[in-house]
mmCIF file of the N, C-alpha and C atoms, coordinates in Angstrom:
data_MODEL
# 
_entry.id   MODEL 
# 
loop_
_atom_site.group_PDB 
_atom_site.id 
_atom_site.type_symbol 
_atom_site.label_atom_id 
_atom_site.label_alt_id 
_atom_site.label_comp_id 
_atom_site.label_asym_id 
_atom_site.label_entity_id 
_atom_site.label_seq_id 
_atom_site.pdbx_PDB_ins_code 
_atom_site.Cartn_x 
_atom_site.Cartn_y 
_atom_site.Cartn_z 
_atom_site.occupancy 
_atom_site.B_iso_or_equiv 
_atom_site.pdbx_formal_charge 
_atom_site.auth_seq_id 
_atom_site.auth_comp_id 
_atom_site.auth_asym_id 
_atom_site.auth_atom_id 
_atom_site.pdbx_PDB_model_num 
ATOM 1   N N  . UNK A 1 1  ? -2.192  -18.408 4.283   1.00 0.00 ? 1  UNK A N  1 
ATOM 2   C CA . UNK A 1 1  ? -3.156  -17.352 4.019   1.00 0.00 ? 1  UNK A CA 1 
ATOM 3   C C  . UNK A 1 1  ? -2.501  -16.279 3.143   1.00 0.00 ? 1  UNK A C  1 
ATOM 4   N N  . UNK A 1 2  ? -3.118  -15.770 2.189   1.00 0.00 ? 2  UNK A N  1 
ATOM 5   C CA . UNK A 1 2  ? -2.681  -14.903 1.161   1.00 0.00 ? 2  UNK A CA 1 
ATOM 6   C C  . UNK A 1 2  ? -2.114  -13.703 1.820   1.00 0.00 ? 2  UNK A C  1 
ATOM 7   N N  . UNK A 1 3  ? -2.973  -13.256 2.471   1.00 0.00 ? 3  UNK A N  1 
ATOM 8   C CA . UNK A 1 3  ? -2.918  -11.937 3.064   1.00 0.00 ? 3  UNK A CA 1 
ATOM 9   C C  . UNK A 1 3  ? -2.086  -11.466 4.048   1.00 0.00 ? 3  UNK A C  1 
ATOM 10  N N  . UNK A 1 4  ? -1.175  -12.975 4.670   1.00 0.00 ? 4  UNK A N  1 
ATOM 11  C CA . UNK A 1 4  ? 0.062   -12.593 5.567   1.00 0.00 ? 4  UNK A CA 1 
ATOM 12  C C  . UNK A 1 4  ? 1.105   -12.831 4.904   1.00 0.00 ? 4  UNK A C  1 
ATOM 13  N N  . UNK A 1 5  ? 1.050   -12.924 3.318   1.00 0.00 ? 5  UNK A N  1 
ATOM 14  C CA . UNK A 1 5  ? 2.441   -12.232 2.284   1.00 0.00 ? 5  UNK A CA 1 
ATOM 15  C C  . UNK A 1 5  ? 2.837   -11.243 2.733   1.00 0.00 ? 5  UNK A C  1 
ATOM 16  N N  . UNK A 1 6  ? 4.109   -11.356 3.228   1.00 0.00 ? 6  UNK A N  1 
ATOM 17  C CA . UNK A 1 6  ? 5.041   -9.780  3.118   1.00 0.00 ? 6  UNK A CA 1 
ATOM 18  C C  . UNK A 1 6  ? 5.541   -9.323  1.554   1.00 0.00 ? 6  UNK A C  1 
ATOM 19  N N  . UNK A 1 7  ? 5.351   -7.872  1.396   1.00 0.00 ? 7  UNK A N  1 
ATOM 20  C CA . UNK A 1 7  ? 5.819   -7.335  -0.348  1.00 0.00 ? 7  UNK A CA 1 
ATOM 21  C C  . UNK A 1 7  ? 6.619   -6.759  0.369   1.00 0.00 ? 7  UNK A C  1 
ATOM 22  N N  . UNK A 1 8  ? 8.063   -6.714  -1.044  1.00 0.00 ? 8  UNK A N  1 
ATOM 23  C CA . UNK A 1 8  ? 8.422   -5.498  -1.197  1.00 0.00 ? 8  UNK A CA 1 
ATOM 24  C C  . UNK A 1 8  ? 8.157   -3.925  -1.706  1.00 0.00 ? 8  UNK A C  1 
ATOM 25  N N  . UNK A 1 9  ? 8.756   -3.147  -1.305  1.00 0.00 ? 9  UNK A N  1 
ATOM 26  C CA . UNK A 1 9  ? 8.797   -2.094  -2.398  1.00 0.00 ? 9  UNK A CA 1 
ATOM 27  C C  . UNK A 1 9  ? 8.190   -2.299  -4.037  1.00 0.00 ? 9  UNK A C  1 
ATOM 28  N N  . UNK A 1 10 ? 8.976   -2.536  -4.749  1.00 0.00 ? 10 UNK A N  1 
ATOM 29  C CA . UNK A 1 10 ? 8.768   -3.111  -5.859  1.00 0.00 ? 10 UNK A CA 1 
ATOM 30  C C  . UNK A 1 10 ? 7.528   -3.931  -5.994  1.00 0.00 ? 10 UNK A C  1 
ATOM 31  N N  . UNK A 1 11 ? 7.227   -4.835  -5.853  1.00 0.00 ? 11 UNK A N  1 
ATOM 32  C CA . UNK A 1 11 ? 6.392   -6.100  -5.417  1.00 0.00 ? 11 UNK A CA 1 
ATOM 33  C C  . UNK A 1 11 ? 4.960   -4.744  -5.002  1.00 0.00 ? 11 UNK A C  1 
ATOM 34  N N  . UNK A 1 12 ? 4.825   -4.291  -4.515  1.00 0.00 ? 12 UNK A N  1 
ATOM 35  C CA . UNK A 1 12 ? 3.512   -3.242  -3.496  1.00 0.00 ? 12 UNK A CA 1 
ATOM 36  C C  . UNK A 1 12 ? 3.531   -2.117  -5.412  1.00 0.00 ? 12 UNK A C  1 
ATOM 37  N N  . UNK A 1 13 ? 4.001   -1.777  -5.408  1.00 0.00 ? 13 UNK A N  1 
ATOM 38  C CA . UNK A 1 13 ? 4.180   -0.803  -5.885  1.00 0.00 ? 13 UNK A CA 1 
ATOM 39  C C  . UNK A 1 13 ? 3.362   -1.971  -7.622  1.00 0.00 ? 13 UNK A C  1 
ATOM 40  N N  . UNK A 1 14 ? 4.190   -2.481  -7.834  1.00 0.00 ? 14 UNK A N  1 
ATOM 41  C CA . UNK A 1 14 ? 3.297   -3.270  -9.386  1.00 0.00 ? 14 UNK A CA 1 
ATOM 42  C C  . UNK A 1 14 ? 2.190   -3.836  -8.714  1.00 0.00 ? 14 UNK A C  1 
ATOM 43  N N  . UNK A 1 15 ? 1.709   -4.191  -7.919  1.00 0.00 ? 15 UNK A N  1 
ATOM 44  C CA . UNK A 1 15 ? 0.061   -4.899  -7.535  1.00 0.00 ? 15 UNK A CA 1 
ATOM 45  C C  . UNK A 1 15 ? -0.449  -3.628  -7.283  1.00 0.00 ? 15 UNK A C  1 
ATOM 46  N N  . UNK A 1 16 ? -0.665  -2.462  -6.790  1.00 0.00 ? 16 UNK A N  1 
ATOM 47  C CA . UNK A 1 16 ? -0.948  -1.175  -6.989  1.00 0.00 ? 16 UNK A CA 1 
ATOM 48  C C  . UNK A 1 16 ? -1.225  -0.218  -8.231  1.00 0.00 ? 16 UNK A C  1 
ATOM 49  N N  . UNK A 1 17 ? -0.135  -0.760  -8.951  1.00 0.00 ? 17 UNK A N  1 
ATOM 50  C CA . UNK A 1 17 ? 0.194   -0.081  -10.325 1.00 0.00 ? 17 UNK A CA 1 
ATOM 51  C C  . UNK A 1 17 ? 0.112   1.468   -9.897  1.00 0.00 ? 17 UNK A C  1 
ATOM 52  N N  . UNK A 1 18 ? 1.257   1.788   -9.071  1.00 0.00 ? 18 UNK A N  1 
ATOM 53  C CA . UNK A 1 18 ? 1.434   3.510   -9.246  1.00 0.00 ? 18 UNK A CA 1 
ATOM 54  C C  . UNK A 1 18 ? 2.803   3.246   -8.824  1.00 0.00 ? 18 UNK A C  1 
ATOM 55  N N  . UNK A 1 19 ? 3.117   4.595   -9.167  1.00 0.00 ? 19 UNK A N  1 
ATOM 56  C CA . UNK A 1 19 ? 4.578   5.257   -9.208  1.00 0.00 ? 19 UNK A CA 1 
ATOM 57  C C  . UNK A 1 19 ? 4.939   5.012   -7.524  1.00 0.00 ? 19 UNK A C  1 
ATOM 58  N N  . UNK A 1 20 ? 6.694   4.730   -7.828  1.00 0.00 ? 20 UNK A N  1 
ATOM 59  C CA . UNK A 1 20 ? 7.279   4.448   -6.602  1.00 0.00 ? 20 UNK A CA 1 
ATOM 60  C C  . UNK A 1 20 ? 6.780   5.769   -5.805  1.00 0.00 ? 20 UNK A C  1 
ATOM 61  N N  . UNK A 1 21 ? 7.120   6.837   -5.933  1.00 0.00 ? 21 UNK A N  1 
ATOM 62  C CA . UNK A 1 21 ? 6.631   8.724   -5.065  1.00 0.00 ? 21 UNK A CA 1 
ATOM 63  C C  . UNK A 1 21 ? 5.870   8.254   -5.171  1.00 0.00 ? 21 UNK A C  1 
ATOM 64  N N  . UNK A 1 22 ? 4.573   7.647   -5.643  1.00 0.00 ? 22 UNK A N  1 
ATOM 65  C CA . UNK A 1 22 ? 3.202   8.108   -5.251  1.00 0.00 ? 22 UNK A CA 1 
ATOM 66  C C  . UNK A 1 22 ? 3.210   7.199   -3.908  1.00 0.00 ? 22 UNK A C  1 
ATOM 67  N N  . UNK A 1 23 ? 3.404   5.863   -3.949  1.00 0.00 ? 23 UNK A N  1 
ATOM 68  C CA . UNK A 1 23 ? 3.574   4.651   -3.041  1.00 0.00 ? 23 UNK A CA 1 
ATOM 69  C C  . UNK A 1 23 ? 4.346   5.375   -1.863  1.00 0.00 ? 23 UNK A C  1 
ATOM 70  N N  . UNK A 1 24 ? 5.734   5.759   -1.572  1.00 0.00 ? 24 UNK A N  1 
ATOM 71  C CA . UNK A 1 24 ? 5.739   6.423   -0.683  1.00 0.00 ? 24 UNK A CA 1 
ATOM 72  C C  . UNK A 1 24 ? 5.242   7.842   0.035   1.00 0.00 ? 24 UNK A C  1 
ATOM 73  N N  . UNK A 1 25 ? 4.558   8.576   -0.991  1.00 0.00 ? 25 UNK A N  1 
ATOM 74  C CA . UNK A 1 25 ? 4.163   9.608   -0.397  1.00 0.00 ? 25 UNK A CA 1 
ATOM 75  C C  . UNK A 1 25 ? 2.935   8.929   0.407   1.00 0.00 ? 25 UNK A C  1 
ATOM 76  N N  . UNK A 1 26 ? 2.151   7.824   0.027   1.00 0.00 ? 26 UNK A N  1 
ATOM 77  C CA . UNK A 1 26 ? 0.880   6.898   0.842   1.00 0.00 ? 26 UNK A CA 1 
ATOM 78  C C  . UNK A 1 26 ? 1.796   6.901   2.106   1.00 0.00 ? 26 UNK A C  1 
ATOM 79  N N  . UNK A 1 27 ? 3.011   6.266   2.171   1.00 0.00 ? 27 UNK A N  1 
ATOM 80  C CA . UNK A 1 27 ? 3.538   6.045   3.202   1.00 0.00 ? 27 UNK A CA 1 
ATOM 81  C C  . UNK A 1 27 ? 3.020   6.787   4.014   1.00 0.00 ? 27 UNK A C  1 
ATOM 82  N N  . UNK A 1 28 ? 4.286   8.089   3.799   1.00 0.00 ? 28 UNK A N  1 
ATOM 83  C CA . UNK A 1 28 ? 4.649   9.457   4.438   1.00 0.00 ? 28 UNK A CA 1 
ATOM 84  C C  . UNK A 1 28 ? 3.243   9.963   5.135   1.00 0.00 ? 28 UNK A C  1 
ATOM 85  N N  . UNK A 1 29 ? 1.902   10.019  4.285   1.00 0.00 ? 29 UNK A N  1 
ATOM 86  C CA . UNK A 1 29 ? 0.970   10.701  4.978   1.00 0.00 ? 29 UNK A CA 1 
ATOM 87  C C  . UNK A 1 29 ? 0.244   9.725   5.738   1.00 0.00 ? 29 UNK A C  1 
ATOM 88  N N  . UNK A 1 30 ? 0.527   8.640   5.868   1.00 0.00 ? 30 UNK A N  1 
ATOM 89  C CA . UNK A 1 30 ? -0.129  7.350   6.416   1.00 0.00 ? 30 UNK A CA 1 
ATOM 90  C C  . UNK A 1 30 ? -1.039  6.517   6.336   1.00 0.00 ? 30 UNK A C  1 
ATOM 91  N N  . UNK A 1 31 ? -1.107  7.011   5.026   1.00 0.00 ? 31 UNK A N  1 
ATOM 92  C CA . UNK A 1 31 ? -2.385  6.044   3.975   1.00 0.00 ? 31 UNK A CA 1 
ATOM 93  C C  . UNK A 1 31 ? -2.050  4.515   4.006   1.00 0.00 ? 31 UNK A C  1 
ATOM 94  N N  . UNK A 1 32 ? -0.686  4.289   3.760   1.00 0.00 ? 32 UNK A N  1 
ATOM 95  C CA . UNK A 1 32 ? -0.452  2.670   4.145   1.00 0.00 ? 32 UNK A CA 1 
ATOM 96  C C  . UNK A 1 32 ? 0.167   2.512   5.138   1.00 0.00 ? 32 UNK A C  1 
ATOM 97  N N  . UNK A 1 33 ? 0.467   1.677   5.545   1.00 0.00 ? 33 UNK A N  1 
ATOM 98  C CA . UNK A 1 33 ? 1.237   1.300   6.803   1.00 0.00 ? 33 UNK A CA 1 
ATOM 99  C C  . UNK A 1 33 ? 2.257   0.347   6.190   1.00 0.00 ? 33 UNK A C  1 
ATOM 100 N N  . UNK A 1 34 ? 3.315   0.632   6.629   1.00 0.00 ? 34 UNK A N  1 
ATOM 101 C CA . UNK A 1 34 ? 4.519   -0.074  6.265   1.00 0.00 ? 34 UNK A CA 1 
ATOM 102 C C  . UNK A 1 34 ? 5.786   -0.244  7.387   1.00 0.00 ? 34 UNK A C  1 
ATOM 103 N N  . UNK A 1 35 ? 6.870   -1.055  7.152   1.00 0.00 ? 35 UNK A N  1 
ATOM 104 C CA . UNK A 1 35 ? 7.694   -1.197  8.041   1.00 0.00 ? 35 UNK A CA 1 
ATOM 105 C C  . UNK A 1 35 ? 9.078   -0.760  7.380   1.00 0.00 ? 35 UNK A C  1 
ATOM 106 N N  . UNK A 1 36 ? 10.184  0.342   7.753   1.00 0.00 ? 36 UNK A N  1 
ATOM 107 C CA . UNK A 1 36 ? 10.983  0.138   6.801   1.00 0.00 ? 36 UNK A CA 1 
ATOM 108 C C  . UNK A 1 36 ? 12.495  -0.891  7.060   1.00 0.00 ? 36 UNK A C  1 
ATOM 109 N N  . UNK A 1 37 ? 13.160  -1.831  5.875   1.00 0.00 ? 37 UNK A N  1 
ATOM 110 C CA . UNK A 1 37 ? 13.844  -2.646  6.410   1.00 0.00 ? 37 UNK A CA 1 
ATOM 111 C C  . UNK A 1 37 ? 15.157  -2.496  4.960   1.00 0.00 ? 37 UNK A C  1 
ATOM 112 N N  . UNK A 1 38 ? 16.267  -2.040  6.092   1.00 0.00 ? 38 UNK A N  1 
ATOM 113 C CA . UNK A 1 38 ? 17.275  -2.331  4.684   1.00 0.00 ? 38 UNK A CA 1 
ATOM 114 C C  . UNK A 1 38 ? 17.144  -0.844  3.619   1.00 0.00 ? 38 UNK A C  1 
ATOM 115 N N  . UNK A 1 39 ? 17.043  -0.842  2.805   1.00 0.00 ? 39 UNK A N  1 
ATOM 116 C CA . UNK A 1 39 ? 16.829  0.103   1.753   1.00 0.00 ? 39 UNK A CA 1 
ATOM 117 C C  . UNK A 1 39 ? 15.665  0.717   1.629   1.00 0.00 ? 39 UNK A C  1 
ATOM 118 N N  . UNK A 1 40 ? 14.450  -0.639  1.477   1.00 0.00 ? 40 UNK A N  1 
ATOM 119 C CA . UNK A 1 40 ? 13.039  -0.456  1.074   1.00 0.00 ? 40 UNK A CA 1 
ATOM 120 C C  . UNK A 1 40 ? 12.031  -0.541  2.157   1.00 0.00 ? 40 UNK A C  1 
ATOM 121 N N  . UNK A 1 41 ? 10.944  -0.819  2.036   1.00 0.00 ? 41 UNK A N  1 
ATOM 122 C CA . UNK A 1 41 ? 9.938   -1.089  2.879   1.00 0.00 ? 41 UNK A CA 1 
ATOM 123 C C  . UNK A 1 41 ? 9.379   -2.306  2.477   1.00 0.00 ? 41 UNK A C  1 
ATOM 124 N N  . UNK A 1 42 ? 8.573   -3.055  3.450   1.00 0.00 ? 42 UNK A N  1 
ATOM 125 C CA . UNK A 1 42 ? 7.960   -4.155  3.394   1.00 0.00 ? 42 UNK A CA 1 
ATOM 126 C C  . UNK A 1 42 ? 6.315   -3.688  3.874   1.00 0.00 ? 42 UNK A C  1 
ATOM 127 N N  . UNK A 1 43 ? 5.348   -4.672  3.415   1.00 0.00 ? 43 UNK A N  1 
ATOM 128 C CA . UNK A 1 43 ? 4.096   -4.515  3.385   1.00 0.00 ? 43 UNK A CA 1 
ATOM 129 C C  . UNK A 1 43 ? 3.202   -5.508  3.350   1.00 0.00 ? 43 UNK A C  1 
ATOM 130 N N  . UNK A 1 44 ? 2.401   -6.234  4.489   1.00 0.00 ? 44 UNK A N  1 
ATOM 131 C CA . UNK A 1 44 ? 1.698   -6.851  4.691   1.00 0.00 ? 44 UNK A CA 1 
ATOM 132 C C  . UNK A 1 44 ? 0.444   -7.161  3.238   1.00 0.00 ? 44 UNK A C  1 
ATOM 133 N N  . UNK A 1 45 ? 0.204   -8.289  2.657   1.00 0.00 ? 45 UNK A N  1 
ATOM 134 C CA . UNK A 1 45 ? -1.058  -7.913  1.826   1.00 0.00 ? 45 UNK A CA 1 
ATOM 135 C C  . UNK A 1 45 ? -1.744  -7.479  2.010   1.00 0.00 ? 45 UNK A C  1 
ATOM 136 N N  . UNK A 1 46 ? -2.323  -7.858  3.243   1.00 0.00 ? 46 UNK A N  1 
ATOM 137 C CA . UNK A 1 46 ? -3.361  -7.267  3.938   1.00 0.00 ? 46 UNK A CA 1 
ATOM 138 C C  . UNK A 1 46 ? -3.381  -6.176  3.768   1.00 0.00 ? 46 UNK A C  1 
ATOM 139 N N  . UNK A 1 47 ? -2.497  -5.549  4.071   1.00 0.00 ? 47 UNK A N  1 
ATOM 140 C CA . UNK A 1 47 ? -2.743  -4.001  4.290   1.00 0.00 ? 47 UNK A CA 1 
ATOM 141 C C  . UNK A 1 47 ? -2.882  -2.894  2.776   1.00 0.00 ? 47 UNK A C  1 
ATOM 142 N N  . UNK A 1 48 ? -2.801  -4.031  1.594   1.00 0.00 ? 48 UNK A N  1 
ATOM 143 C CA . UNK A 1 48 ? -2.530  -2.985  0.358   1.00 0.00 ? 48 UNK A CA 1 
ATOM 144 C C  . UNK A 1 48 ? -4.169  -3.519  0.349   1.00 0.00 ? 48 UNK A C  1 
ATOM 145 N N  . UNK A 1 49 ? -4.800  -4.509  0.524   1.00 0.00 ? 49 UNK A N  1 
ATOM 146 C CA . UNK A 1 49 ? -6.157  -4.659  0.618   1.00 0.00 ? 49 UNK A CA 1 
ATOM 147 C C  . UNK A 1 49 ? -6.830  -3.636  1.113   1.00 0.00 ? 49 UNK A C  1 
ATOM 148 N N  . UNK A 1 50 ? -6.253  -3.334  2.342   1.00 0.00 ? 50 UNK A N  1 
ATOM 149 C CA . UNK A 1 50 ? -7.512  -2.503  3.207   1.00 0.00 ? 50 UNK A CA 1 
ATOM 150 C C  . UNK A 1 50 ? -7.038  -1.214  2.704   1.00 0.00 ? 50 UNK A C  1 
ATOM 151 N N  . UNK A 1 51 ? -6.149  -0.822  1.783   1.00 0.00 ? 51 UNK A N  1 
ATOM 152 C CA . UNK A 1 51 ? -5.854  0.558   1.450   1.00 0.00 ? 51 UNK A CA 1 
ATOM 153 C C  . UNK A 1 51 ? -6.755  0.920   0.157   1.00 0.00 ? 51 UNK A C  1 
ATOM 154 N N  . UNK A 1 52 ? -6.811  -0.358  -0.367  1.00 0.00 ? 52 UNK A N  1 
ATOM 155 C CA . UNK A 1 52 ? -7.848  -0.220  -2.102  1.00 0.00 ? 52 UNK A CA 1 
ATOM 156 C C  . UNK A 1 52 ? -9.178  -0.145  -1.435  1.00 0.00 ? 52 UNK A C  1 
ATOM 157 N N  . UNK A 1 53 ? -9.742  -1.029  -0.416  1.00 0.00 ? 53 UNK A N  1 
ATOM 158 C CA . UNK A 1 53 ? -11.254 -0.741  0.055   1.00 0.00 ? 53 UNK A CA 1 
ATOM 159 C C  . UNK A 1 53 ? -11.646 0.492   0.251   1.00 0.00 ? 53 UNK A C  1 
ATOM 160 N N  . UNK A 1 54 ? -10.458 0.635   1.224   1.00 0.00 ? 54 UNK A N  1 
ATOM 161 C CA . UNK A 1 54 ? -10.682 2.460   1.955   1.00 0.00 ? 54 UNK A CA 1 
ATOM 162 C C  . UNK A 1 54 ? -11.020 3.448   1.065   1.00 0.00 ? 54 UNK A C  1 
ATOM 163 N N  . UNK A 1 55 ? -10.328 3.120   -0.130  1.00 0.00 ? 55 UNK A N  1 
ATOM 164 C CA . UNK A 1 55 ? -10.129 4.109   -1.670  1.00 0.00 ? 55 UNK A CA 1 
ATOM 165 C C  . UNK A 1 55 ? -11.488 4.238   -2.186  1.00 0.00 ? 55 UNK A C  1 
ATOM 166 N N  . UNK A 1 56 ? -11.735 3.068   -2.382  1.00 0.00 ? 56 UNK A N  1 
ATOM 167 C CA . UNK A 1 56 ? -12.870 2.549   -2.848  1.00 0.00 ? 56 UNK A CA 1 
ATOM 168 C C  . UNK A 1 56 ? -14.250 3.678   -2.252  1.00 0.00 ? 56 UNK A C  1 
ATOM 169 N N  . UNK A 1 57 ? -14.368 3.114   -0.708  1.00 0.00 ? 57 UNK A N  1 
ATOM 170 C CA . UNK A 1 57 ? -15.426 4.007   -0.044  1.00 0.00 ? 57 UNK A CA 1 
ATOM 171 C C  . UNK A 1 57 ? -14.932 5.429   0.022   1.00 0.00 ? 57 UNK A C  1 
ATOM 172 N N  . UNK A 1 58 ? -13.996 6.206   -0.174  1.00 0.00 ? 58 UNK A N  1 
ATOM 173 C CA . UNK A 1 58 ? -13.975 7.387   -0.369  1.00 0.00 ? 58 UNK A CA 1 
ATOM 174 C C  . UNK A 1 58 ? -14.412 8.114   -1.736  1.00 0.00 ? 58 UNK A C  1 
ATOM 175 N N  . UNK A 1 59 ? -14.141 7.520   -2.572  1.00 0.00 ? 59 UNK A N  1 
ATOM 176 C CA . UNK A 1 59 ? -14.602 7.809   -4.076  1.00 0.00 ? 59 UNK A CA 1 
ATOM 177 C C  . UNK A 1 59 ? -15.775 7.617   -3.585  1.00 0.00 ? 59 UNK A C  1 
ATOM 178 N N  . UNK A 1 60 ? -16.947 6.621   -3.356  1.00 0.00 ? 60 UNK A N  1 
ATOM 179 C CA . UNK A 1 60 ? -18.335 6.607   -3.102  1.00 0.00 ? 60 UNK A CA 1 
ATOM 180 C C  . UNK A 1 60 ? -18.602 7.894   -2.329  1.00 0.00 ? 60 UNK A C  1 
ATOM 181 N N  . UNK A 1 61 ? -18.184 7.945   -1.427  1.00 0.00 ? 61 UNK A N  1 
ATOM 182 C CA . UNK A 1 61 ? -18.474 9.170   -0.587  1.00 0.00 ? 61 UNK A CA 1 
ATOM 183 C C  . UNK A 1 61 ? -18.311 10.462  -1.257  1.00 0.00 ? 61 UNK A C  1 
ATOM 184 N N  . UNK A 1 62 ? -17.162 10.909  -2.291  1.00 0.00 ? 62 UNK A N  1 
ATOM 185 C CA . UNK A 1 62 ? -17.330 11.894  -2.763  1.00 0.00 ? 62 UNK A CA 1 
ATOM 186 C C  . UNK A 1 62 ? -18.352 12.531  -3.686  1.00 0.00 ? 62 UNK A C  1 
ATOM 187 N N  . UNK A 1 63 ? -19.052 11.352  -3.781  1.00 0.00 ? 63 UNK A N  1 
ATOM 188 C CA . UNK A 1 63 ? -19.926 12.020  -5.193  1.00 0.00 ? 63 UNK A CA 1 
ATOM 189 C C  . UNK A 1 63 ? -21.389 12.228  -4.245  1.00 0.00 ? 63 UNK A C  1 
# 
């Protein structure tokens, strides 16, 4: 299943296409959920999925 890919850092951060700070500041305020291991963090697909949906319905909601 696609979606139980573990990413890295790197890896999350180019399927996202934003800046490493921006990617961890998601962390920090708990916009994504992540695990940290070693240096970097790791990240379920799943979970960069349900972070673009979420995005998604908030932009709808703002307008």
């Amino acid at each position: 299943m696609d979606e139980d890919v573990v990413l890295t850092t790197q890896e999350a951060i180019e399927y996202l296409r934003i800046s490493k700070p921006t990617f961890l500041k998601y962390i920090r305020l708990g916009r994504i959920n992540a695990v940290k291991a070693g240096n970097g963090w790791r990240i379920h697909k799943a979970e960069l999925h349900r972070f673009l949906k979420l995005g998604r319905s908030n932009k709808a909601n703002a307008y």
